[in-house]
C-alpha positions in Angstrom: 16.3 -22.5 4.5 18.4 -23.3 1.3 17.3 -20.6 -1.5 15.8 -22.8 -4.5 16.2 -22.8 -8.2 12.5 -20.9 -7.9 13.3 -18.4 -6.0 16.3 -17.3 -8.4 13.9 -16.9 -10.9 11.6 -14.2 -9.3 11.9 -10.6 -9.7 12.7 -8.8 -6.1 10.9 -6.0 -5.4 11.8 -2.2 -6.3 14.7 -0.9 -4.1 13.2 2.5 -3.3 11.2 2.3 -0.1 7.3 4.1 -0.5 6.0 1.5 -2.7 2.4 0.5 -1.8 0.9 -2.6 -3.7 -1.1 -6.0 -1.9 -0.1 -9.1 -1.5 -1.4 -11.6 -3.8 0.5 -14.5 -2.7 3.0 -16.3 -0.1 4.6 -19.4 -0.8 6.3 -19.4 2.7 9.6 -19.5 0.8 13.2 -17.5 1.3 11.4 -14.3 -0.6 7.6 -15.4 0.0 6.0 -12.6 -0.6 4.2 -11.6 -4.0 3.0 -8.1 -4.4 1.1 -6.5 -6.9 2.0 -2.6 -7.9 0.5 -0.8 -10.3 0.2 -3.6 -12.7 3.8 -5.3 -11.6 4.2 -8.3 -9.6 7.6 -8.6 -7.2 8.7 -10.4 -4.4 9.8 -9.6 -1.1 10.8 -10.8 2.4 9.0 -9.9 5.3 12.0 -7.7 6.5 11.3 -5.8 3.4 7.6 -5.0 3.7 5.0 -3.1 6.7 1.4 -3.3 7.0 -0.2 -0.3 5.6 -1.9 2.1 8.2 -5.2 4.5 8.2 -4.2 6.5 11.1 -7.7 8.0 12.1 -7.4 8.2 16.0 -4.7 9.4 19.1 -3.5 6.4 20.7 -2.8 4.6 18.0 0.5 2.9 17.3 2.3 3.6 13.9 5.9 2.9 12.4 7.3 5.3 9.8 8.0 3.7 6.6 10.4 5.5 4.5 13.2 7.9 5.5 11.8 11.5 6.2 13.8 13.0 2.9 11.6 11.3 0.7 8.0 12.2 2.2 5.9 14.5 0.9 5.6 17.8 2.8 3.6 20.3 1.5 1.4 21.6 4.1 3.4 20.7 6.9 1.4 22.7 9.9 4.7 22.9 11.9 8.5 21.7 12.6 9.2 18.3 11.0 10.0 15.5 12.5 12.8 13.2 11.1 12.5 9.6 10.8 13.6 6.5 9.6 11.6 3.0 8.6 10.9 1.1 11.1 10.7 4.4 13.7 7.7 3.9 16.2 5.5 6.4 17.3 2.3 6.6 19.4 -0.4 9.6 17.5 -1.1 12.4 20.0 -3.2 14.7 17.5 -4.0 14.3 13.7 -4.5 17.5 11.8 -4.3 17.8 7.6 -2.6 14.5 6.8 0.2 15.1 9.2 0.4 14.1 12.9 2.3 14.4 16.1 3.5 11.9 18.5 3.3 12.3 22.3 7.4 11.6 21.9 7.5 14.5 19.8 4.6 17.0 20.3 6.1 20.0 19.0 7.3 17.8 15.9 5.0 16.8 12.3 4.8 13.9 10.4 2.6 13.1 7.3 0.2 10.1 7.6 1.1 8.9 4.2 4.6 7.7 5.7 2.9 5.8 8.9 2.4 2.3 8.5 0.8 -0.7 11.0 2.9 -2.3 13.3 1.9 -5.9 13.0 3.4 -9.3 10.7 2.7 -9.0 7.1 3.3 -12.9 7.3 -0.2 -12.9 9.8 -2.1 -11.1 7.5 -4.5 -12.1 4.7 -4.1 -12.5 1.3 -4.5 -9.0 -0.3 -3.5 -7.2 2.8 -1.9 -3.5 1.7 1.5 -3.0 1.9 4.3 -0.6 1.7 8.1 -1.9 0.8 10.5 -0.4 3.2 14.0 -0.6 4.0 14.3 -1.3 0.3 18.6 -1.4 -0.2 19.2 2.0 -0.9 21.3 4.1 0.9 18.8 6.1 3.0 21.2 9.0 3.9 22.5 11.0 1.3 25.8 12.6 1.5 25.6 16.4 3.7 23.1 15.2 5.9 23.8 15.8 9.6 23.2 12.5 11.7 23.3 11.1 14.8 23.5 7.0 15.8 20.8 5.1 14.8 18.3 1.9 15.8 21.2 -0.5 14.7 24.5 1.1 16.6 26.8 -0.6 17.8 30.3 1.2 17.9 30.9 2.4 21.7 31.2 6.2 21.4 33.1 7.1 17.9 30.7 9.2 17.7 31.8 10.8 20.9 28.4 9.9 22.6 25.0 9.4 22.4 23.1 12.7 21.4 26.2 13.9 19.2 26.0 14.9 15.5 27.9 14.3 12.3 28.1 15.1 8.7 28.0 11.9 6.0 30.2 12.6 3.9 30.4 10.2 1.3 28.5 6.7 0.0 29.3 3.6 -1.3 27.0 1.5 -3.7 27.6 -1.3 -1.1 25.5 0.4 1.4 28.3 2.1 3.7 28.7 5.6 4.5 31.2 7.5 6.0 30.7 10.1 8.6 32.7 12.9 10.3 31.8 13.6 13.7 32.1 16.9 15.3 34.4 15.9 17.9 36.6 15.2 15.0 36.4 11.4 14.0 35.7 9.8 11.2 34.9 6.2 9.9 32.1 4.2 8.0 28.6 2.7 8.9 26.1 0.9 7.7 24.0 2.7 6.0 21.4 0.0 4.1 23.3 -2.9 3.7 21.9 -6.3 5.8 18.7 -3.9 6.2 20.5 -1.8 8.8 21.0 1.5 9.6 23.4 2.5 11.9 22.7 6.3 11.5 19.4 8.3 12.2 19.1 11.8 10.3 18.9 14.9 12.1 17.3 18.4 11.2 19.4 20.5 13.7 16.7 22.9 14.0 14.1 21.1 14.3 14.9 17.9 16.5 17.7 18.3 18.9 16.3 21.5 19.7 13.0 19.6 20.7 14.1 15.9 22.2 11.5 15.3 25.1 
């Protein structure tokens, strides 16, 4: 669909994922989505938005949606379990605003960063919402990492399972990366709402991979 001289004129959304607002409109155009935050009204595509979740109950399906640096972690009752938007996760056991998975039982998460897995584009008018995967570059330079949901380069990184160190960023939504087994080279690291590396917390997730 051609973008039209109306949707130029809207306001896109705020580029830090987290925000929660409703949706007050769609006009089922290129950025259909109006959503209402604390007073302000912005737009977004569906890529750009997740269904709000109460998590009440084990069983149920989540997806995270912001990157773990950014949630809110006091009172943790455990090791913490990184994650990126868009990471899925079955609740095995709810305790204090935080939860495990039964992917990660030994690993916490805190229920303000779960949102629903479903089409914001099926729900009504007024659904809750939470902008993610919001442009910025999710991975901030010194954070170990290992590939992520959107690889695709073979085995620079030496293999699956391997860490590296980003190194540096670029407002374009690239960063590069130094592997342990000595290379280096760029990713994406935001940019086309992809994310070709995951975080890692050495301690507390490759110790504990299922």
């Amino acid at each position: 669909m051609a973008s039209s001289s109306a949707d130029s004129d809207k306001c896109m959304g705020p580029s830090d994922s987290g925000k929660v607002g409703n949706v007050v409109e769609d006009d089922s155009s290129e950025l259909p989505f109006k959503v209402e935050c604390n007073g302000n009204d912005s737009w977004y595509t569906q890529d750009e938005l997740v269904l709000a979740a109460t998590v009440e109950k084990e069983g149920q399906c989540v997806q995270m949606t912001i990157q773990s640096s950014v949630a809110f972690w006091t009172g943790c009752p455990g090791l913490r379990l990184e994650f990126y938007p868009g990471f899925q996760l079955t609740v095995r056991e709810i305790r204090k605003g935080f939860f495990n998975s039964t992917s990660y039982q030994n690993l916490w998460a805190p229920l303000s960063a779960a949102g629903a897995i479903g089409s914001v584009a099926a729900a009504s008018n007024d659904a809750i919402v939470v902008a993610s995967l919001g442009g910025r570059s999710a991975i901030p330079i010194g954070q170990r990492v290992v590939r992520g949901p959107n690889w695709n380069w073979g085995d620079q990184d030496g293999g699956a399972g391997n860490t590296g160190l980003c190194t540096a960023l670029s407002t374009s939504g690239w960063t590069t990366v130094e592997w342990d087994r000595g290379a280096s080279n760029v990713y994406k690291n935001g940019i086309d709402k992809c994310f070709d590396l995951a975080p890692v917390h050495v301690s507390t997730y490759i110790d504990y991979l299922p």
